[in-house]
C-alpha positions as CSV (number, residue, x, y, z in Angstrom):
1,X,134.5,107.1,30.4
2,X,136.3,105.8,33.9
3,X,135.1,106.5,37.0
4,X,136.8,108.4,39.2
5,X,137.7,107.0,42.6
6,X,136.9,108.7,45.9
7,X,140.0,107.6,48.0
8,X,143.4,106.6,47.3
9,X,146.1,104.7,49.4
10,X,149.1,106.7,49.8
11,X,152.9,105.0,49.7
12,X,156.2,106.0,50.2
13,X,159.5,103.7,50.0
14,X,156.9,100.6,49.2
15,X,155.0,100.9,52.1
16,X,151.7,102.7,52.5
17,X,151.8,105.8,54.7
18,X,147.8,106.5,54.5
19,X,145.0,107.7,52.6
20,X,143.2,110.5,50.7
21,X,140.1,111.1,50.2
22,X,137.9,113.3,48.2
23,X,136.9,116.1,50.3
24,X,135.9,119.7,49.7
25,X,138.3,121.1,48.1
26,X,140.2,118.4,47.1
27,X,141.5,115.5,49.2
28,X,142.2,114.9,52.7
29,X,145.0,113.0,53.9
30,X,144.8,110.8,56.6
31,X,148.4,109.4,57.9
32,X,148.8,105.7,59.2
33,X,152.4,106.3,60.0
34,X,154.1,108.8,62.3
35,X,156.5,109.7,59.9
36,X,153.7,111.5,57.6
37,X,151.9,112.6,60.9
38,X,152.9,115.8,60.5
39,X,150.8,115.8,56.8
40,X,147.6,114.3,58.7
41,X,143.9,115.7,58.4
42,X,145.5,118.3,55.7
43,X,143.5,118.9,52.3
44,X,145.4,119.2,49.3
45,X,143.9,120.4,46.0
46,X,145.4,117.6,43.7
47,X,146.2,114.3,44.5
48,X,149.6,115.0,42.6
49,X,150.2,117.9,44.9
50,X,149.5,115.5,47.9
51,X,152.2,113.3,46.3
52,X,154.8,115.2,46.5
53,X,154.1,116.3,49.8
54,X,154.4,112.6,51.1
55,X,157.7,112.2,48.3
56,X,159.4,115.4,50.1
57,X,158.4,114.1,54.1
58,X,160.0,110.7,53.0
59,X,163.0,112.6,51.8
60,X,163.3,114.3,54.9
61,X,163.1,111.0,56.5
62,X,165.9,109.5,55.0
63,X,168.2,112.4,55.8
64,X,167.5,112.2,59.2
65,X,168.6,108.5,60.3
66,X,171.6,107.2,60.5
67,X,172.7,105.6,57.0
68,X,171.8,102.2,56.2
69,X,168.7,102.2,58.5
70,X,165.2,103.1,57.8
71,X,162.4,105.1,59.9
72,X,160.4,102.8,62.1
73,X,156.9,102.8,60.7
74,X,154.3,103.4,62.8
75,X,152.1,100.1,64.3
């Protein structure tokens, strides 16, 4: 039997965007980038659900610069 782990990094386009961890009720996201700020301090049930979540802000992302350029990432 594995063990399960209590917190997770989070990445996006091949960069890491945060982290969850296991909270009531699931798990917490906590955003290291602006980008994903508007996801921050929120509990999702499932990590997978928390997943796409992050996929769908990064799509949004994308749409909105200009094209061949990439959000700036948060310092």
């Amino acid at each position: 039997m594995g063990i399960a782990s209590d917190r997770f990094v989070i990445e996006a386009d091949r960069r890491v965007v945060g982290v969850a961890v296991r909270s009531p009720g699931g798990f917490k996201f906590f955003s290291s980038d602006r980008a994903f700020g508007g996801l921050d301090g929120r509990t999702f049930a499932r990590v997978r659900a928390l997943t796409n979540a992050v996929a769908k802000a990064s799509r949004s992302q994308w749409r909105r610069t200009p094209a061949g350029t990439r959000p700036a990432a948060a310092v």
